[in-house]
C-alpha positions as CSV (number, residue, x, y, z in Angstrom):
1,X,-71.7,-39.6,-59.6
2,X,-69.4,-39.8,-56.6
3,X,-70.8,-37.8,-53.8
4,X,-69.1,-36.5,-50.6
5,X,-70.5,-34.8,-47.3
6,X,-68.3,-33.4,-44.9
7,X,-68.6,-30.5,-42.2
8,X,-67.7,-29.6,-38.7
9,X,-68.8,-32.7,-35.9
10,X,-72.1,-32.3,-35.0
11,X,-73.5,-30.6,-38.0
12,X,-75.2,-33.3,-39.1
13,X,-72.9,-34.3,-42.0
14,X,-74.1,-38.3,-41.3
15,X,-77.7,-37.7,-41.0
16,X,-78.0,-35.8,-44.0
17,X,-75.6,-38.6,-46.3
18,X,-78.0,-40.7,-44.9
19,X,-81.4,-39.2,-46.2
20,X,-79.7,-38.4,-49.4
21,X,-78.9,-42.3,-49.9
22,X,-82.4,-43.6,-48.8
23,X,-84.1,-41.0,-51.2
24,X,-82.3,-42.1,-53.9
25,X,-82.2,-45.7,-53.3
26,X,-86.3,-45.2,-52.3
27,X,-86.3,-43.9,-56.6
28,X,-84.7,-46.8,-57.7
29,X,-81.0,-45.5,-58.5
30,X,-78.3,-47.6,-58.2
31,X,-76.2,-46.5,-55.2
32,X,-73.5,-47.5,-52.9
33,X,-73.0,-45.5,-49.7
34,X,-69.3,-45.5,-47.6
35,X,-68.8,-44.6,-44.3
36,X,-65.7,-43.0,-44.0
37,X,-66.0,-41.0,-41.0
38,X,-63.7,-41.7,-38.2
39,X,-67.0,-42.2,-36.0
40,X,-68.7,-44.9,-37.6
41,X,-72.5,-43.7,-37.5
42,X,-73.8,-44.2,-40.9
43,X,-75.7,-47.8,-40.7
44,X,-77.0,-46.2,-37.6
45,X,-78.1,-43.6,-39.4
46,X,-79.5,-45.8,-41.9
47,X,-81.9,-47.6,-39.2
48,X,-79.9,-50.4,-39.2
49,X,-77.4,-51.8,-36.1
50,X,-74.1,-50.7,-35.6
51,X,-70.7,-52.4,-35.4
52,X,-72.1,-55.7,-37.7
53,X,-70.5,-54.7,-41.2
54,X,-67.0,-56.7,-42.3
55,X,-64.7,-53.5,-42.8
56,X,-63.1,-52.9,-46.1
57,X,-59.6,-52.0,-44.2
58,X,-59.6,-55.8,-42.8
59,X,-59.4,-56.3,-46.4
60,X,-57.2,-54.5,-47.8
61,X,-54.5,-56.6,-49.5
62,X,-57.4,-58.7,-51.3
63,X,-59.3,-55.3,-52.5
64,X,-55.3,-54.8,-53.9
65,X,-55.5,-57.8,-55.3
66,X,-58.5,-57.9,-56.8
67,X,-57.9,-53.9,-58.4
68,X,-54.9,-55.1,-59.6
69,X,-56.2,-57.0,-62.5
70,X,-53.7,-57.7,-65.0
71,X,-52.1,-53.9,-64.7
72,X,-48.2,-54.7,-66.3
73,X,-47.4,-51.3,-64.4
74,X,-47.9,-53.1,-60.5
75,X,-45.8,-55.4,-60.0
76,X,-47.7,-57.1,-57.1
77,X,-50.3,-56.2,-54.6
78,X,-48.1,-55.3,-52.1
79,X,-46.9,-52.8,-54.1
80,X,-50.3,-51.1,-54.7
81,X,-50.7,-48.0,-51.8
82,X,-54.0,-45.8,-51.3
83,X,-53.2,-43.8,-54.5
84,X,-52.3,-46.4,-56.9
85,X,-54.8,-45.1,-60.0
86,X,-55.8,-47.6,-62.2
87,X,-54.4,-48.4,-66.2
88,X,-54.7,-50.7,-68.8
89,X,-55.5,-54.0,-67.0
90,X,-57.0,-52.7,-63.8
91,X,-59.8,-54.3,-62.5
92,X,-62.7,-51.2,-62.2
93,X,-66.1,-51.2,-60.6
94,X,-69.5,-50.2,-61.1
95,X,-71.8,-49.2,-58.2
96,X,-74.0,-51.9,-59.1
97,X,-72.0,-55.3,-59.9
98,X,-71.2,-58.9,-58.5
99,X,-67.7,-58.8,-57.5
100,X,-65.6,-60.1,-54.3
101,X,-65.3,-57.1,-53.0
102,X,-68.9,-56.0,-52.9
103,X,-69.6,-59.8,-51.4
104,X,-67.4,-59.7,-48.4
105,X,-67.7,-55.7,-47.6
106,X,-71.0,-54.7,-48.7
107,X,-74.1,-55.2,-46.9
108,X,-78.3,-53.6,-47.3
109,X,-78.5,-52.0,-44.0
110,X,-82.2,-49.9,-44.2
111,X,-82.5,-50.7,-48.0
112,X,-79.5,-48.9,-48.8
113,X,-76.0,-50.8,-50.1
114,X,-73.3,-50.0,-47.2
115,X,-69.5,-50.3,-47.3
116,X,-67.7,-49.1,-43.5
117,X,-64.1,-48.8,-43.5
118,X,-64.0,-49.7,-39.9
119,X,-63.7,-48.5,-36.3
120,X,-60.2,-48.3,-34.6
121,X,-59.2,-51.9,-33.0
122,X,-57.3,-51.5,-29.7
123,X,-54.1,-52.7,-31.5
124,X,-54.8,-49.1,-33.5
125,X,-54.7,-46.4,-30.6
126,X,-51.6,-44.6,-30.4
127,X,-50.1,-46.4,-33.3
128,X,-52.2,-46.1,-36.6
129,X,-53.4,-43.1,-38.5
130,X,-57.2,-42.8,-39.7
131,X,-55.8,-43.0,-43.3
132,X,-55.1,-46.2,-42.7
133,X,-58.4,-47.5,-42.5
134,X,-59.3,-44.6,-45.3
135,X,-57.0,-46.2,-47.6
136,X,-59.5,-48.5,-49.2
137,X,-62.2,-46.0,-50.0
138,X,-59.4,-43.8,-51.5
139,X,-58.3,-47.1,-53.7
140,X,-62.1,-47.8,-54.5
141,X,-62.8,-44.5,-55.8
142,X,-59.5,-44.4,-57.6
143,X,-61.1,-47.2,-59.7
144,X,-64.8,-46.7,-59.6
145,X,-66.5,-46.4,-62.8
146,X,-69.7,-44.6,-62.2
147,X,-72.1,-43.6,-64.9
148,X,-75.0,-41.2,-65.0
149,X,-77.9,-42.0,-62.4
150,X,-75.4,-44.2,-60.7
151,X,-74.1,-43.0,-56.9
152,X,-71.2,-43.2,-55.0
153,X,-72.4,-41.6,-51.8
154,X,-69.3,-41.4,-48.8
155,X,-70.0,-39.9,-45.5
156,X,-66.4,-38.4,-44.7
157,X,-64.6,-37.7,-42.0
158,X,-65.3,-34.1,-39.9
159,X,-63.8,-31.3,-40.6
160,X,-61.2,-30.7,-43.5
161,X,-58.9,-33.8,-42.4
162,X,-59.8,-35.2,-45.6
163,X,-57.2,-33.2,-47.5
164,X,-54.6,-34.4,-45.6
165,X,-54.7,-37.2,-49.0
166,X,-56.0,-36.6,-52.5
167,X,-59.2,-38.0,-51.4
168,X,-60.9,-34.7,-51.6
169,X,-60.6,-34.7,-55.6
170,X,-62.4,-38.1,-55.4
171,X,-65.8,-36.7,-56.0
172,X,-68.2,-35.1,-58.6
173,X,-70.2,-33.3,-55.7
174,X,-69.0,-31.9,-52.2
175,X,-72.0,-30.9,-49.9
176,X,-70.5,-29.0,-46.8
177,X,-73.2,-29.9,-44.3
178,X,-73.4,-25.7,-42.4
179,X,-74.9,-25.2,-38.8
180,X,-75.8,-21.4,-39.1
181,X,-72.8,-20.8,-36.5
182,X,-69.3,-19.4,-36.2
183,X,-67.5,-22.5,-35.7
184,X,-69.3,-24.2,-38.8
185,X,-69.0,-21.3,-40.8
186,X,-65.2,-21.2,-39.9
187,X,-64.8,-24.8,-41.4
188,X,-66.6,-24.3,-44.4
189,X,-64.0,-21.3,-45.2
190,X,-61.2,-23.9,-44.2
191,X,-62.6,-26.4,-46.6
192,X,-63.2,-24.2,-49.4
193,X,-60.2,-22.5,-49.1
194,X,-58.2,-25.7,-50.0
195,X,-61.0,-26.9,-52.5
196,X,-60.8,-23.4,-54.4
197,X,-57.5,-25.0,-56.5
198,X,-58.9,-28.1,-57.0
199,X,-61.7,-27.8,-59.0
200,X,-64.3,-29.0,-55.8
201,X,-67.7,-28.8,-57.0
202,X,-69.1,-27.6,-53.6
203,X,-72.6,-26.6,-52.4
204,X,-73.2,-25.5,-48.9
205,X,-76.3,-27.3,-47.3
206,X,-77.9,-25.1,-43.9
207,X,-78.7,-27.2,-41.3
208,X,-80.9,-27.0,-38.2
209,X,-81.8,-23.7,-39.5
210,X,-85.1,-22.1,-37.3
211,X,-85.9,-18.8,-38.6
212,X,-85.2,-16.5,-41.4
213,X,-82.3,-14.9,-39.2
214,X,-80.1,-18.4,-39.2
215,X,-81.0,-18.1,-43.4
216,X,-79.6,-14.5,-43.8
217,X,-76.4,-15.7,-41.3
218,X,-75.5,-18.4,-43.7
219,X,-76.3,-16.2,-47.0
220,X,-73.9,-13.7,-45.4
221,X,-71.5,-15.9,-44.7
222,X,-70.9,-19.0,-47.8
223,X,-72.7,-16.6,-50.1
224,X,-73.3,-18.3,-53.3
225,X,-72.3,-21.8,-52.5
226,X,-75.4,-22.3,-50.2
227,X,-77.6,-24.1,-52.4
228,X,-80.5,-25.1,-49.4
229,X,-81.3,-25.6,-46.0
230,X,-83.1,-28.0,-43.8
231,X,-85.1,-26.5,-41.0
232,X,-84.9,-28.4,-37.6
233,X,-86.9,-31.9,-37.8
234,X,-89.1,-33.4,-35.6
235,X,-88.3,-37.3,-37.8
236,X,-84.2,-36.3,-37.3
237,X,-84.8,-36.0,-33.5
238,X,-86.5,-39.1,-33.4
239,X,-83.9,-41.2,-35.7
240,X,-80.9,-39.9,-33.3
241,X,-83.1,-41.3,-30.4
242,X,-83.1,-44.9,-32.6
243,X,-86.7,-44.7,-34.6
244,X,-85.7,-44.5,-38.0
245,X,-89.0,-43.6,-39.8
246,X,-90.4,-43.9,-43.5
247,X,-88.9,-41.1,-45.4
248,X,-92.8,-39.9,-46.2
249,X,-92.6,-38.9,-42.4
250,X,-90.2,-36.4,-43.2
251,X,-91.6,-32.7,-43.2
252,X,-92.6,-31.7,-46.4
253,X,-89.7,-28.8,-46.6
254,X,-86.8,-31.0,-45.8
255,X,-88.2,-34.0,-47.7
256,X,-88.1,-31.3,-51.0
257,X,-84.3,-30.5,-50.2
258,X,-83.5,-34.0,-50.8
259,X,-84.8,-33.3,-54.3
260,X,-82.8,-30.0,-54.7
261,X,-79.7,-32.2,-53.2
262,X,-80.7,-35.3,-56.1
263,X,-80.9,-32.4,-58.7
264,X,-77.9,-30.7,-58.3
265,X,-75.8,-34.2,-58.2
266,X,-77.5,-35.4,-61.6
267,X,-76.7,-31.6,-63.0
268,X,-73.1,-31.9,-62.2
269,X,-70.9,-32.4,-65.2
270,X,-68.4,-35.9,-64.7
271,X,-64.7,-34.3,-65.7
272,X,-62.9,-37.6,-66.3
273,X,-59.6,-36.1,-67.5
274,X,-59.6,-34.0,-64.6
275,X,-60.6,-36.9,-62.3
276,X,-57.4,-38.8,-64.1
277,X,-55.1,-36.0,-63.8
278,X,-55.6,-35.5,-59.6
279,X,-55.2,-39.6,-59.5
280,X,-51.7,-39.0,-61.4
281,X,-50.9,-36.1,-59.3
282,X,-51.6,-37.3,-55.9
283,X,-50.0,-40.7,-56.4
284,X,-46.8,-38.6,-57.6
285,X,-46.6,-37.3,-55.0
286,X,-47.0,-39.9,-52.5
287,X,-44.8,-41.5,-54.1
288,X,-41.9,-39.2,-53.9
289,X,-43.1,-38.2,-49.8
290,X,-43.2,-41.7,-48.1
291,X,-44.3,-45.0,-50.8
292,X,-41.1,-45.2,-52.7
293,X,-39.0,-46.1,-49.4
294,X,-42.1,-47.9,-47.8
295,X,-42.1,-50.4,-51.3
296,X,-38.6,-50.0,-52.4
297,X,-39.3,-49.6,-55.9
298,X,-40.2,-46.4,-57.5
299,X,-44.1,-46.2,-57.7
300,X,-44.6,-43.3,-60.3
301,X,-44.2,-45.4,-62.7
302,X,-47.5,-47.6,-61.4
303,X,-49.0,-43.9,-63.6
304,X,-50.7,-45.1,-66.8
305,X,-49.9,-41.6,-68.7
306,X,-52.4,-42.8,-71.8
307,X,-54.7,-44.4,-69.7
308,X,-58.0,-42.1,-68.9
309,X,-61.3,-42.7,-66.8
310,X,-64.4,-42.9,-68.2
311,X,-67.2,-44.8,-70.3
312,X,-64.3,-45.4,-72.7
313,X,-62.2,-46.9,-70.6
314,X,-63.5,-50.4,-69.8
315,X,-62.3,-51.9,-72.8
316,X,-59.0,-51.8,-71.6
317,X,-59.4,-53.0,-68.1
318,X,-59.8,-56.4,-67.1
319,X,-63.3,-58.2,-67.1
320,X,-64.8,-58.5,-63.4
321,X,-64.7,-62.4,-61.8
């Protein structure tokens, strides 16, 4: 399962990706967590140091290359842009796999399998877009084969910037990290808004939630869509002041949402052909909006119309090396 959190800054949109990961990887599940936020927090969050991880935007063209495969449809790496989806002869991954991409990019930072797509150089300000560095995780995705009681968990950038690609239809399970407050409030109705004819499996989680009146606040306002709340936590103050503690040193409430948060991933149904069909879609249309000129060739045509995701999939892709 492919698992996204997002929310307004501050909500605790990190922290919580974070818990989620060590509580599963704490069970035993095979799990790779991304941190795709513009503020690159998550091995923090993790308990591990910051600023230590090779990015997967430094590389790029060999994550291209190595996607690539044997695909008749891509004519060369260079060719390959953050939507590329993958066809016959693609190269696809599995959460838990030897390949060169996992070996340069992926490190265990507090028991838990991190990917970071990288802070902005000084050669970046003023010049470069945050997609840019996004770019990889979209292309990962794109071509991630992830089975039941496998994860995919990516902590995303604040807010709803995340639609400005197709990145958003990327995953099985949205959770919309909620501070019962206006502002938050406000973003989860921008997010869901845009998700709403997309097919975004969303649940709202409350967070730093104190009495019954911040419960009824967040009831009022996502309704249905909150599925649970953490209360305000003692062990989070501590990890944002750097002591990263055992999960068992969790309180007992919040330590039982990260249950409710594992169960309502592993009850979400995987729609392949609509995970496909959003792949097709988006690369369309960057295609048509700015990667035709950029590559000088048309790149729709990089779409593999009888080529689907899924379990069923991997015999026509190209063995890992």
């Amino acid at each position: 399962m492919k698992v996204a959190f997002v929310g307004k800054g501050g909500s605790g949109k990190t922290t919580l990706a974070a818990l989620h990961a060590r509580h599963l990887t704490a069970e035993g599940r095979p799990l790779l967590a991304v941190d795709a936020d513009i503020n690159q927090h998550l091995a923090v969050a993790l308990g591990g140091p910051a600023a230590t991880m090779r990015p997967l935007s430094e590389h790029l063209p060999a994550i291209k290359e190595y996607l690539r495969g044997d695909n008749p449809r891509i004519g060369s790496a260079a060719q390959m842009v953050k939507t590329t989806p993958p066809g016959r002869g693609s190269r696809l991954l599995r959460v838990a796999e030897q390949n060169p991409i996992y070996t340069e990019c992926v490190a265990t930072i507090g028991g838990v399998r991190l990917a970071v797509t990288g802070e902005f150089s000084t050669e970046d300000l003023g010049v470069a877009c945050y997609h840019s560095k996004v770019g990889a995780v979209e292309l990962l995705l794109n071509h991630m084969l992830d089975g039941p009681g496998e994860y995919v968990v990516v902590d995303m950038t604040a807010g709803a910037d995340s639609f400005a690609s197709g990145l958003f239809t990327r995953f099985d399970r949205t959770f919309l990290v909620c501070e019962p407050t206006v502002r938050s409030v406000s973003v989860y109705r921008q997010y869901a808004g845009y998700a709403r004819d997309y097919g975004v499996a969303l649940s709202v989680i409350g967070n730093k939630v104190e009495d019954a009146a911040d419960v009824e606040f967040l009831r009022e306002h996502v309704g249905a869509d909150l599925l649970t709340w953490m209360s305000r936590s003692a062990y989070v103050r501590r990890a944002e002041r750097g002591t990263v503690g055992p999960l068992h040193e969790l309180e007992d409430a919040n330590r039982a949402v990260l249950g409710l948060l594992a169960d309502a991933v592993d009850g979400t149904t995987q729609d392949w052909s609509a995970f496909t069909r959003w792949a097709h879609e988006f690369h369309r249309r960057n295609a048509e909006a700015w990667a035709n000129e950029r590559a000088g060739v048309d790149l729709t045509t990089q779409i593999d119309r009888d080529f689907v995701m899924g379990p069923a999939a991997l015999a026509e892709a190209v063995p890992g090396s």
